[in-house]
C-alpha positions, 0 to 999 in steps of 0.5 A: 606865771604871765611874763607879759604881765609882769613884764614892766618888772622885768624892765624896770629890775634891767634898768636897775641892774645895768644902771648898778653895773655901769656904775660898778664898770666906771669906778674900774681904773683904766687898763695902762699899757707898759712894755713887756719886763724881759724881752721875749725869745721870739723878738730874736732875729734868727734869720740873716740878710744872706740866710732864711730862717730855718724852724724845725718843729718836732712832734707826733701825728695823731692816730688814723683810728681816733 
């Protein structure tokens, strides 16, 4: 098959395509921002005018062999 010889097709059946997607993309209702339902445990203030906060993370490290 010669694509520069069908490619007037290939134009036209992209036109065609993003024509229906855009279609298809404007009846979308829009995205509504709304505040998160419960406050979140990283909102918390953990560290005071007088003391730095402190984070402690636990885990292992990765073997030297792998």
């Amino acid at each position: 098959m010669n694509i520069l010889k069908h490619m007037e097709a290939i134009f036209v059946t992209t036109l065609a395509a993003v024509g229906a997607g855009s279609f298809v993309i404007d009846r979308l209702p829009d995205a509504q921002a709304r505040p998160a339902a419960a406050p979140l445990p990283v909102e918390n203030n953990i560290g005071t005018p007088g003391h730095m906060a402190v984070i402690i993370v636990h885990g292992h490290r990765p073997s030297r062999g792998a």
